[in-house]
C-alpha positions in Angstrom: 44.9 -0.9 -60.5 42.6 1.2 -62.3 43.6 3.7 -64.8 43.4 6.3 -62.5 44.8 4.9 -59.5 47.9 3.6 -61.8 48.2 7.4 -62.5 47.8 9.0 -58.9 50.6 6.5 -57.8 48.9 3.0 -56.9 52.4 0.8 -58.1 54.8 1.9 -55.5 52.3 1.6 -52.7 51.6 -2.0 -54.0 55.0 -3.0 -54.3 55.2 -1.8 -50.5 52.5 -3.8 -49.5 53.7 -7.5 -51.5 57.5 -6.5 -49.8 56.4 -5.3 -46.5 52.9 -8.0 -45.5 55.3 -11.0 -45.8 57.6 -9.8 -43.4 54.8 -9.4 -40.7 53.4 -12.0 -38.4 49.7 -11.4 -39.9 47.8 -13.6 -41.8 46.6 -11.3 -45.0 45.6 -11.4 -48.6 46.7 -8.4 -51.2 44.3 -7.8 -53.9 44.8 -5.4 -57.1 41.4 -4.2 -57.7 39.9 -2.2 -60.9 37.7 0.8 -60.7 36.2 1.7 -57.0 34.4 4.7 -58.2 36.4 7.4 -55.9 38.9 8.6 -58.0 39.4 12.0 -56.1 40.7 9.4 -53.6 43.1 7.1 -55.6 45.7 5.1 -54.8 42.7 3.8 -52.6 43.7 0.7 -50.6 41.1 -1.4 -48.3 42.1 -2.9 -44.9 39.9 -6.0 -43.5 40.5 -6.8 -40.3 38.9 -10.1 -38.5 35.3 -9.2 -37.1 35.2 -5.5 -37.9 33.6 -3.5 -41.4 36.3 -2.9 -44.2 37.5 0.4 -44.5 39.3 2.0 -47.4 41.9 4.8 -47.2 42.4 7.5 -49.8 45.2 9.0 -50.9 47.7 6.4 -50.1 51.3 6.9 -50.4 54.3 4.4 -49.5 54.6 6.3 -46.1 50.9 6.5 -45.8 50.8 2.6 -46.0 53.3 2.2 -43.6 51.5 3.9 -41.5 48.4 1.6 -42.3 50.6 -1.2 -41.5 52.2 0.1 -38.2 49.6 2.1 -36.2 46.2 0.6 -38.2 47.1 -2.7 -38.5 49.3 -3.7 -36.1 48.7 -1.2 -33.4 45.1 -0.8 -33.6 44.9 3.3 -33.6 42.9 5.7 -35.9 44.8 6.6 -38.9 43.8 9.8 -40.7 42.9 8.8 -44.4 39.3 6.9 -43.9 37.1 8.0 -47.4 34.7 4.4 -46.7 33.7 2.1 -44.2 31.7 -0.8 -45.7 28.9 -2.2 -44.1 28.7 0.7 -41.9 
C-alpha cells in the first residue's frame, strides 16, 4: 500500500480480497505490501500458488481480482495482467 498504489486504486481491490478469500475453500494469506518498484503497474497484487513461481498482476481492479480469484486461482487458466514472475 504504497503511495502510489493507494493512489492508482489499491483500497478497493484490497477490501475485495479480505471479503472475498474467506469465503473460498483455499487456504491463503493477504499481505499489504509497500513500494514494489513498478509503479506504471500499480494496484499490483501477487498470487503464490503451492509449487509454482509467484507472479504479480498489474493494473488490478476489483473486477480484475475477481477474475484472479475465479479463472487464476481457482480455475487454473491464464489471466491477461502478468507484469512479473519471480523466480522465473
Amino acid at each position: 500500500m504504497a503511495t502510489c498504489s493507494i493512489a492508482s486504486g489499491a483500497k478497493p481491490v484490497l477490501n475485495f480480497f479480505n471479503k472475498e478469500m474467506p469465503g473460498q475453500p483455499l487456504e491463503f494469506i493477504i499481505k499489504s505490501t509497500g513500494c514494489s518498484g513498478l509503479c506504471h503497474s500499480e494496484p499490483t497484487v501477487e498470487v503464490a500458488l503451492p509449487g509454482q513461481s509467484p507472479i504479480m498482476f498489474g493494473k488490478v481492479d476489483v473486477k480484475k481480482a475477481a477474475e484472479i480469484v475465479n479463472d487464476f486461482i481457482k480455475g487454473g487458466r491464464q489471466v491477461e495482467g502478468v507484469v512479473a514472475v519471480s523466480g522465473a
